[in-house]
C-alpha positions in Angstrom: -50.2 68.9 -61.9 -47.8 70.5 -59.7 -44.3 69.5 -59.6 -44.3 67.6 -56.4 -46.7 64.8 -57.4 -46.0 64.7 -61.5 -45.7 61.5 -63.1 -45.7 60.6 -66.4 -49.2 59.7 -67.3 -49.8 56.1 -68.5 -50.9 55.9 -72.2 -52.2 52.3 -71.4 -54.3 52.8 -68.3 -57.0 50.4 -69.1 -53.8 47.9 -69.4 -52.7 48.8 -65.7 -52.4 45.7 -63.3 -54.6 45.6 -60.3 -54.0 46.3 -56.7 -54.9 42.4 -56.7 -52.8 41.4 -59.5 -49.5 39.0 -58.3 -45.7 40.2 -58.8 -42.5 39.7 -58.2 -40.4 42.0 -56.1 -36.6 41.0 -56.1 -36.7 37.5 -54.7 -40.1 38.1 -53.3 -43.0 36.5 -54.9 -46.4 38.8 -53.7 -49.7 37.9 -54.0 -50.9 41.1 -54.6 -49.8 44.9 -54.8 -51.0 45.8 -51.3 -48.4 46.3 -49.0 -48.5 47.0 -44.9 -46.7 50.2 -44.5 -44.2 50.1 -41.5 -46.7 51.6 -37.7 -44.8 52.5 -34.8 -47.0 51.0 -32.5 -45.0 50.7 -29.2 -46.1 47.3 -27.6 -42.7 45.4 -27.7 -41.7 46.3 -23.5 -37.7 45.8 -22.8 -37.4 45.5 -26.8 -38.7 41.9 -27.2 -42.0 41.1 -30.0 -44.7 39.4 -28.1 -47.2 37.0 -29.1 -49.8 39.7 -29.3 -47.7 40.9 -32.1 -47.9 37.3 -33.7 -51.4 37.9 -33.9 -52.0 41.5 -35.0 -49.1 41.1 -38.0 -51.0 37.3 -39.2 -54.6 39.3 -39.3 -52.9 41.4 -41.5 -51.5 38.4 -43.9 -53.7 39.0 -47.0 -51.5 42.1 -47.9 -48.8 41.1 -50.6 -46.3 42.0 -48.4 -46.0 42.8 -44.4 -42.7 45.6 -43.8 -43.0 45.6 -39.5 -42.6 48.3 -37.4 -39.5 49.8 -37.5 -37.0 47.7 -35.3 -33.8 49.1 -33.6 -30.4 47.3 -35.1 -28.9 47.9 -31.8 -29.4 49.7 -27.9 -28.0 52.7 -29.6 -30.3 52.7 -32.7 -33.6 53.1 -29.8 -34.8 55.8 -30.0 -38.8 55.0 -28.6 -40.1 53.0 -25.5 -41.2 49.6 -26.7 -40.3 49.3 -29.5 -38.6 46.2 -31.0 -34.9 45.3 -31.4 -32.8 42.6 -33.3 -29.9 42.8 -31.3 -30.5 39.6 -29.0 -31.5 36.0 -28.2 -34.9 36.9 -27.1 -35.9 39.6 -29.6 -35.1 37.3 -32.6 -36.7 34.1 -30.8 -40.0 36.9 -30.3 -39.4 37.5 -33.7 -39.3 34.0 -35.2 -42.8 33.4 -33.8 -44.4 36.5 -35.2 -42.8 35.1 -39.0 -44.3 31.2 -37.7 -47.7 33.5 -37.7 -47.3 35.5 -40.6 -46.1 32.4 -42.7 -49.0 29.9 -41.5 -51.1 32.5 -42.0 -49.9 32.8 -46.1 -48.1 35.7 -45.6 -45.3 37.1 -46.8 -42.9 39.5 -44.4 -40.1 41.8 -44.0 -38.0 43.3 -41.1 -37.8 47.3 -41.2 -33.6 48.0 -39.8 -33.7 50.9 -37.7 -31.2 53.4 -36.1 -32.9 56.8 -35.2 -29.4 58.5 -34.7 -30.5 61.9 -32.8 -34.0 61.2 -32.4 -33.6 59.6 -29.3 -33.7 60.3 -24.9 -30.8 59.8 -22.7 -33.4 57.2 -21.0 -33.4 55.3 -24.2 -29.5 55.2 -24.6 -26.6 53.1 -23.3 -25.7 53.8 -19.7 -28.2 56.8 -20.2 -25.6 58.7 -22.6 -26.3 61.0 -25.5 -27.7 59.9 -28.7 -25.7 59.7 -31.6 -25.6 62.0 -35.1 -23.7 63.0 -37.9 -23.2 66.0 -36.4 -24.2 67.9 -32.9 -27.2 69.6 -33.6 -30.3 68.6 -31.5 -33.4 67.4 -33.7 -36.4 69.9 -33.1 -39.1 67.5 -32.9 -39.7 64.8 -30.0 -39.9 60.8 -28.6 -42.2 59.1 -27.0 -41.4 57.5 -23.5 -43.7 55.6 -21.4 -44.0 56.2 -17.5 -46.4 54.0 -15.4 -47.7 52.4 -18.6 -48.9 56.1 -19.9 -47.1 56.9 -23.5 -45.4 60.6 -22.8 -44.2 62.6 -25.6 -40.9 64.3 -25.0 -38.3 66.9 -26.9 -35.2 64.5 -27.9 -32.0 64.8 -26.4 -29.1 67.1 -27.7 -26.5 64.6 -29.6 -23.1 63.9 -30.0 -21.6 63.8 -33.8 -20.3 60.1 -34.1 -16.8 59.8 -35.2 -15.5 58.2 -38.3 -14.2 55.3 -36.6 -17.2 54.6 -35.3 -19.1 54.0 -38.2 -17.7 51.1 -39.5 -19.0 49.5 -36.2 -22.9 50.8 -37.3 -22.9 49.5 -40.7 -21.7 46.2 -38.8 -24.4 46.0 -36.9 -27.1 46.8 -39.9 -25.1 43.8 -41.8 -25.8 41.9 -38.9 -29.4 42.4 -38.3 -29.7 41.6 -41.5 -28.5 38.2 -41.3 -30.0 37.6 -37.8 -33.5 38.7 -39.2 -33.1 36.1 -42.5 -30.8 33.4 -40.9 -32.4 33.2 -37.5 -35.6 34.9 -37.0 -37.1 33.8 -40.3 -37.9 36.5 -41.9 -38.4 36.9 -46.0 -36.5 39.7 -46.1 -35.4 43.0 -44.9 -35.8 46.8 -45.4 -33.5 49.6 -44.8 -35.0 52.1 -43.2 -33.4 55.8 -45.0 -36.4 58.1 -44.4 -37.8 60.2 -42.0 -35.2 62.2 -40.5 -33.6 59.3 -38.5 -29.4 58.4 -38.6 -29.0 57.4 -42.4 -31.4 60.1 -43.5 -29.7 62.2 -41.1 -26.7 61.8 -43.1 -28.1 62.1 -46.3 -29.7 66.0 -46.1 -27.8 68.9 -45.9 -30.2 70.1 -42.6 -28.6 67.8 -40.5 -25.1 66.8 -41.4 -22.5 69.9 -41.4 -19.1 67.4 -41.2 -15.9 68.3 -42.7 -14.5 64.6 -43.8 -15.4 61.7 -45.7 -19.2 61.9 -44.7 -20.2 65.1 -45.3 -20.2 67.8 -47.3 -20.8 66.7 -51.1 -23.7 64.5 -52.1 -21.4 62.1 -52.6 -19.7 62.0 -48.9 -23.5 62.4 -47.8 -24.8 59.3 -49.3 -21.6 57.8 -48.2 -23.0 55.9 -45.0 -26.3 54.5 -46.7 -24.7 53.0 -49.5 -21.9 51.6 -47.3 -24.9 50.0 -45.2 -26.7 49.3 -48.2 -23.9 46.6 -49.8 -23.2 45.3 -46.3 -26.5 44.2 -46.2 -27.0 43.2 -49.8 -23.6 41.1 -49.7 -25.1 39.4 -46.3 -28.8 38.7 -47.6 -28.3 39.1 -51.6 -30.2 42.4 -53.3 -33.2 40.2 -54.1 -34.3 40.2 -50.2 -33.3 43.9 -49.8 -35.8 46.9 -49.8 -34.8 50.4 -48.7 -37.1 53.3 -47.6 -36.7 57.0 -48.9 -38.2 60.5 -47.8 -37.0 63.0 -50.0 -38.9 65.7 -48.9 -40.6 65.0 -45.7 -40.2 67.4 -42.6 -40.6 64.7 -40.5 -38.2 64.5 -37.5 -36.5 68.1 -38.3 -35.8 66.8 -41.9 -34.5 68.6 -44.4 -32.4 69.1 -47.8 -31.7 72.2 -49.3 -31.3 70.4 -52.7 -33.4 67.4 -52.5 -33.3 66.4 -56.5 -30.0 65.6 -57.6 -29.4 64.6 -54.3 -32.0 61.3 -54.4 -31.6 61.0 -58.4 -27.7 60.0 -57.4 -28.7 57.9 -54.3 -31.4 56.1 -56.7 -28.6 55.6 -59.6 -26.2 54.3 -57.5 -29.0 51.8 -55.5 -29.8 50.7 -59.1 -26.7 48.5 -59.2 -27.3 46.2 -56.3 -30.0 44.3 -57.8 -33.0 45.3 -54.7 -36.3 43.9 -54.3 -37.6 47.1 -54.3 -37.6 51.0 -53.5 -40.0 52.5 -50.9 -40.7 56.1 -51.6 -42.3 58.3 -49.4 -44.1 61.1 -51.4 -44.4 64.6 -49.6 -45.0 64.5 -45.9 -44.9 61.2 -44.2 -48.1 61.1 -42.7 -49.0 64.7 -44.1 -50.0 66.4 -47.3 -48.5 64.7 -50.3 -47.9 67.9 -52.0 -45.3 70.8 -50.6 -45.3 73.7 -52.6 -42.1 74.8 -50.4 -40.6 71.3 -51.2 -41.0 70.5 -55.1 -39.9 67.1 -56.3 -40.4 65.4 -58.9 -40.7 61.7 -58.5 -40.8 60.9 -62.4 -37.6 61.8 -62.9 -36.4 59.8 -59.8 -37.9 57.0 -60.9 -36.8 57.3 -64.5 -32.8 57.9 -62.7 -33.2 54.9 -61.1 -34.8 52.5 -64.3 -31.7 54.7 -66.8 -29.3 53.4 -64.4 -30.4 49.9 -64.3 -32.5 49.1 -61.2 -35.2 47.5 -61.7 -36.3 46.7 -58.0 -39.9 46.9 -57.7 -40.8 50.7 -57.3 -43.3 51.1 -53.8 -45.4 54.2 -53.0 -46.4 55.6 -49.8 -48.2 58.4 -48.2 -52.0 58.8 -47.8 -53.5 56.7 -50.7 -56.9 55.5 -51.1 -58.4 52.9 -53.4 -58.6 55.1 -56.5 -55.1 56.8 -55.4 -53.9 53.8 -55.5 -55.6 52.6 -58.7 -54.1 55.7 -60.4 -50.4 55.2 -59.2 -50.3 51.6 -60.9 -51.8 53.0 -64.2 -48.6 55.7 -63.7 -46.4 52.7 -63.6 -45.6 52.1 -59.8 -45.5 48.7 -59.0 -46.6 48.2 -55.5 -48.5 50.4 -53.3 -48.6 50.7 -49.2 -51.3 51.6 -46.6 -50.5 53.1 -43.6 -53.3 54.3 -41.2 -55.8 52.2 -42.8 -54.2 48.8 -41.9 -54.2 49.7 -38.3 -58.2 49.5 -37.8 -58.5 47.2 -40.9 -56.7 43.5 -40.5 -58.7 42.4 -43.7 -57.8 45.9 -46.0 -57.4 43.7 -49.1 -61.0 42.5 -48.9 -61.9 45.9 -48.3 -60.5 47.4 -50.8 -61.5 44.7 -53.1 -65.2 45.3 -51.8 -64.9 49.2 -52.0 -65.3 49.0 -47.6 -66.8 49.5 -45.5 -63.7 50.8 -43.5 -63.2 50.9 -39.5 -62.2 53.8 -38.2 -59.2 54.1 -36.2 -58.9 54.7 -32.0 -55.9 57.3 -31.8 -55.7 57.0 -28.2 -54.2 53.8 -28.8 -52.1 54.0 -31.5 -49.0 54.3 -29.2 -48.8 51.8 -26.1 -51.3 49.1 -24.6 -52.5 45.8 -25.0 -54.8 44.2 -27.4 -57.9 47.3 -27.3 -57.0 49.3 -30.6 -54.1 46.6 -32.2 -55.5 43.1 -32.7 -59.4 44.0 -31.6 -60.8 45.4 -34.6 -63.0 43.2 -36.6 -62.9 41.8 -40.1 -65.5 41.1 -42.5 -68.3 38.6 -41.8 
């Protein structure tokens, strides 16, 4: 087995719990091990959740646990058209009805806190300004904007490198989301969102911070910001109704770490003491292979960093699984499991799973933008 995907093998497979099995995550009691993965799925115009997003996250109520689509902390933290914010009155009242849904529907559900620091557009931004970043160095990947209701895919803008006076103001407004999205929009919980290449990743890996003071530099000035966010949040909502979301290794968004291992194995350690629901780990690409022979890792060993140090927030794993993927990452001793892709053209994936399918297939022209054709049209079992 090749570095990037070892774990240690279970000697008690037979023993493992089921996809189907309950458990508790933090404060967060699941009704099973199958979680909704956060979908970009652009649908939210001027920022606000609709009631057609009610209804597409309560078809998908069965899972264990529902993590939305990632949702922008503030005007700054956009970084796509249409997708959803927490930052005022009628984004969290939008929000509250899509919890109503989820929770009348026997669901449980969780707010992803988003700021996409330099993977942004100028049309995105405060009075059309540049995005934000650790430091100035332009993201080589793109956004999506929509013009006359067509979803455009566009090179980000070139970025500015945020001061260190500023950030205190950021983790502010995660801290406040946080509490907005518990207190007022009703939500069970909430997940930091430190993957993919956007501002707290950003800050994280060597690729795409090169600052001189507190923030950058060492792996300790580089986790700096997360962990900073990271308490703020946990001291406004308790640990218990906190998840966070890790890439180590994914390119995606212009990602990238020179030194990726004891980088996350001290991020892990020093997560471990703030008592979290649980850890969501994206293994290899997001969206991609799950194995990067340029980008060894082994996720064992951050696992068993994180346990040595104390956490014991249930561990989630992401990134192209199937049924007997799945299957086999419980036996290895993960505890919950999230589906991507699949959910998008399966409401009912629990059932499916539990049946062994049949599975819908997904329209890609649709993934991004629209109405209800390709989001909350896709059938469900008889």
């Amino acid at each position: 087995m090749s570095a990037s995907l070892h774990r240690q093998k279970s000697s008690a497979a037979p023993c493992a719990p089921s996809l189907f099995d309950p458990v508790q995550a933090g404060e967060l009691a699941l009704a099973n091990r199958v979680v909704l993965a956060p979908l970009t799925r652009n649908r939210a115009p001027d920022a606000i959740p609709t009631a057609l997003m009610a209804e597409y996250y309560a078809q998908r109520a069965s899972a264990g646990l529902l993590i939305t689509e990632a949702t922008a902390i503030s005007q700054q933290g956009q970084g796509y058209a249409d997708v959803p914010g927490l930052y005022g009155t009628e984004q969290l009242d939008g929000w509250k009805k899509v919890t109503q849904a989820v929770h009348g529907a026997g669901g449980k559900i969780v707010v992803q806190l988003w700021h996409v620091g330099r993977v942004s557009h100028t049309d995105l931004q405060p009075d059309g300004g540049p995005p934000v970043a650790p430091s100035a160095l332009t993201a080589n990947t793109k956004t999506v904007l929509i013009k006359d209701g067509v979803p455009l895919f566009v090179p980000t803008s070139a970025p500015r490198a945020l001061h260190a006076d500023e950030l205190p103001g950021i983790v502010h407004s995660y801290q406040t989301a946080a509490r907005n999205a518990v207190g007022t929009a009703g939500f069970d919980g909430v997940e930091i969102h430190g993957a993919n290449g956007y501002l707290l990743d950003q800050f994280l890996k060597s690729g795409s911070n090169q600052r001189g003071d507190d923030y950058g530099g060492s792996i300790e000035n580089r986790a700096r910001l997360l962990l900073e966010v990271t308490r703020a949040i946990t001291g406004a909502v308790g640990g218990g109704r906190t998840g966070i979301r890790l890439s180590p290794v994914t390119p995606a968004n212009d990602a990238f770490d020179a030194d990726p291992q004891p980088l996350f194995d001290y991020v892990v350690r020093q997560l471990a003491t703030l008592n979290l629901a649980y850890l969501h780990i994206i293994e290899g690409a997001t969206g991609g292979p799950r194995e990067l022979a340029e980008r060894p890792f082994d996720y064992a060993a951050l696992k068993a960093a994180y346990r040595q140090a104390g956490g014991q927030g249930a561990w989630m794993v992401n990134n192209g699984l199937d049924k007997t993927l799945a299957e086999q990452a419980l036996a290895d001793g993960a505890d919950l499991v999230a589906f991507g892709r699949p959910y998008i053209a399966n409401p009912d994936l629990v059932e499916r799973l539990k049946r062994g399918g049949p599975f819908n297939e997904g329209n890609r022209a649709t993934y991004y933008g629209g109405g209800a054709e390709g989001y909350t049209d896709y059938p469900a079992l008889a």
